[in-house]
N, C-alpha and C positions, 0 to 999 in steps of 0.2 A: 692821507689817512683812509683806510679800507671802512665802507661803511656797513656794516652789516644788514643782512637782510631781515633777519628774525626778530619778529618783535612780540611781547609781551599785550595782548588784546583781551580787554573785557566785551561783549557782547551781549549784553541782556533786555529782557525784555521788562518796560515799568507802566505804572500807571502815571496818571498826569501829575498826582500828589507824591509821585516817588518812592511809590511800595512796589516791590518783586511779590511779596506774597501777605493773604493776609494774617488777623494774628488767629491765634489757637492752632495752631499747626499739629495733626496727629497722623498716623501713620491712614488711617481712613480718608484724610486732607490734608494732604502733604503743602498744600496752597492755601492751608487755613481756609477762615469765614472770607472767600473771596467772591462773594454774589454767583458763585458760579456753581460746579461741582466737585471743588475742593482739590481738584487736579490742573488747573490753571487754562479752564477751556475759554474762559474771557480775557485773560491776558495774552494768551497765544493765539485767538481765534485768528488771526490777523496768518499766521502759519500754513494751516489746513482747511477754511472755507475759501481762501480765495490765493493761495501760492500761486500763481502766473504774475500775478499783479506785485508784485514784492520777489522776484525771483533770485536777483542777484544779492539782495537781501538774505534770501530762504538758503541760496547758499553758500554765501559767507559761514553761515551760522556752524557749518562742517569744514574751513576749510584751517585745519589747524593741526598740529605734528606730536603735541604734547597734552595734558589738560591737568589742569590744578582743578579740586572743588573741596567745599569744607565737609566736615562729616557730617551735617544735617542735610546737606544735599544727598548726598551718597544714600543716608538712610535714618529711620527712625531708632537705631538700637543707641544706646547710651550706655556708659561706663566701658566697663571691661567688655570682651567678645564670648562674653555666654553664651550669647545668641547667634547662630550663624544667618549673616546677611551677607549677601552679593549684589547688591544697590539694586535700584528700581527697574532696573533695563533686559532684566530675562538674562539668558545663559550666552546668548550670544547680542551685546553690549551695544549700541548705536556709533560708538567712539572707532572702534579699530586703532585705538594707537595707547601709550600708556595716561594711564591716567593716577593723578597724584594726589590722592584722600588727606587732608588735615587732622591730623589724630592727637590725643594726648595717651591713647592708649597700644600698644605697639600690637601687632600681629602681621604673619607671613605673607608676604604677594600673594593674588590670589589671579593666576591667568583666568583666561575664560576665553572662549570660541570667537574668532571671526578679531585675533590679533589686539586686543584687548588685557590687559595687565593690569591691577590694581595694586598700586602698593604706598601703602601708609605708611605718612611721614610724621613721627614725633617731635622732631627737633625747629620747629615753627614755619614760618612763611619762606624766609630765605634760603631755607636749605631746600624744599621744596619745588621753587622756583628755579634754583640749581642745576634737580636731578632732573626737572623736567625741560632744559635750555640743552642738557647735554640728551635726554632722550631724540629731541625736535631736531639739532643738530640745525639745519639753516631753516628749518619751519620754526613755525610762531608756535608762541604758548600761549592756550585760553585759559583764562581764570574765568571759570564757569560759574561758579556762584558757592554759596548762596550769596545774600548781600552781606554780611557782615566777613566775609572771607574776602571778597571784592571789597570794602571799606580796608580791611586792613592795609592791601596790596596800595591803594590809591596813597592811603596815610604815610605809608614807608616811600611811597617815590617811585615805583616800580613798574607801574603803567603805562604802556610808550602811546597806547591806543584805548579809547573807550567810543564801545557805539552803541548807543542808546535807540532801542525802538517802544515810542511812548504813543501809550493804548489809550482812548476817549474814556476813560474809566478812572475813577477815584475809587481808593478803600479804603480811607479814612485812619486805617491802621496797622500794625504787620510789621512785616521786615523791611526797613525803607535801605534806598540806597543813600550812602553819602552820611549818612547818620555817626557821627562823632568824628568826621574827616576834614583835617585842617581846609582853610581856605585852596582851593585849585586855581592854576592857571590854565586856561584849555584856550587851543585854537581850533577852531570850526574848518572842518576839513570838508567836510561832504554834507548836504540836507535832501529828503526828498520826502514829496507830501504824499500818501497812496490814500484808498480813503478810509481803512480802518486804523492806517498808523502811518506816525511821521518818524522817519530815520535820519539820527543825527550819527554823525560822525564829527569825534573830537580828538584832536594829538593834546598829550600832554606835555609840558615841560621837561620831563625826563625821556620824552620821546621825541621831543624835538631836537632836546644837546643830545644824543645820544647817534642821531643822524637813523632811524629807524626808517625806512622807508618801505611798501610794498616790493615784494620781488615784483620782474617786471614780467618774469612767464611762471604759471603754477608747475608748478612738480604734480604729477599725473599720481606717483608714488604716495602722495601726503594730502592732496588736496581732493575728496571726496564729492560728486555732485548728488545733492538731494532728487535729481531728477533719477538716479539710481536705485538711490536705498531712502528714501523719504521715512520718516519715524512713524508709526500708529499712535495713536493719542494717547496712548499706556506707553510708550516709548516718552515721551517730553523730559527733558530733565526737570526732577520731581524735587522739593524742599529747598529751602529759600534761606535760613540763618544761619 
């Protein structure tokens, strides 16, 4: 049996009590009341005060073909598209590849500079995941966030990889991860302790039958180094539910 290369990868970043962001989340604080400044400078600090030391970390975080995220990530607008948004990332997007908005509300792709496509999926998680296996082609697809978008994908089985990078920091409240997700079965693939943050890497069950494994050389074409194009702190992917 051909085992494929492409796998379905969560990546995100948590506190010790298992929040992505905290609560009261507004377009002012897309990271909620998170002791910080409302844009996730205590949860990611671990990113930008000390990248060298977490490098192969820093860029995994880019190295991905496709991207799913829910629309509170993408942005603060709600309901219908009264409001024109093109999510938190400027005109030319940190992604370079397509990325796949969780919607109930439909509206046209929306390209944007520097290889970036936005296009909103109505029809839930698995169609989603679909359009973005057939964009990635033998790259992986990130399920970016927020966390209740990452809870569903884990709930439905869909997860071949989760990597957890968990910050010395509690916030008591917010958008946790894991939060209403059947029991999991994870195997501990990779750990390593840096000293603002420990990275776990875990295969899940549907990533183990499914034979998901690492390519064993990047595609230059799909896999992006941070040491190139590293984000600015207004860059971080911004909102969490």
């Amino acid at each position: 049996m051909t085992r494929r290369t492409s796998r379905v990868i969560c990546n995100i970043t948590i506190s010790v009590d298992g929040y992505v962001a905290g609560p009261d989340q507004t377009e002012g604080r897309p990271f909620g009341d998170d002791g910080g400044d409302g844009f996730g400078d205590r949860l990611h600090a671990w990113i930008f005060e000390n990248p060298g030391e977490s490098r192969a970390e820093v860029d995994e975080l880019a190295a991905y073909s496709a991207v799913i995220m829910g629309r509170n990530m993408f942005g603060p607008v709600r309901g219908a598209w009264d409001r024109r948004w093109n999510g938190w990332w400027g005109d030319n997007p940190v992604f370079h590849v397509p990325v796949f908005v969780l919607t109930h509300h439909a509206r046209e792709p929306q390209p944007m500079e520097g290889g970036t496509t936005y296009q909103f999926v109505t029809d839930g998680i698995e169609s989603a995941l679909a359009q973005a296996r057939t964009a990635a082609g033998d790259g992986d697809v990130s399920i970016l966030g927020g966390a209740a978008t990452i809870n569903q994908y884990l709930a439905a089985g869909l997860v071949d990889e989760l990597r957890l990078h968990i910050v010395p920091i509690t916030l008591g409240a917010g958008a946790r991860l894991f939060e209403g997700v059947p029991p999991l079965t994870l195997r501990q693939v990779k750990s390593r302790a840096a000293s603002s943050v420990t990275h776990l890497t875990y295969r899940t069950a549907a990533g183990t039958a499914s034979g998901a494994e690492p390519p064993e050389a990047a595609d230059d074409t799909r896999t992006r180094s941070l040491d190139d194009e590293r984000p600015a702190a207004d860059q971080v992917p911004r909102g969490s539910r």
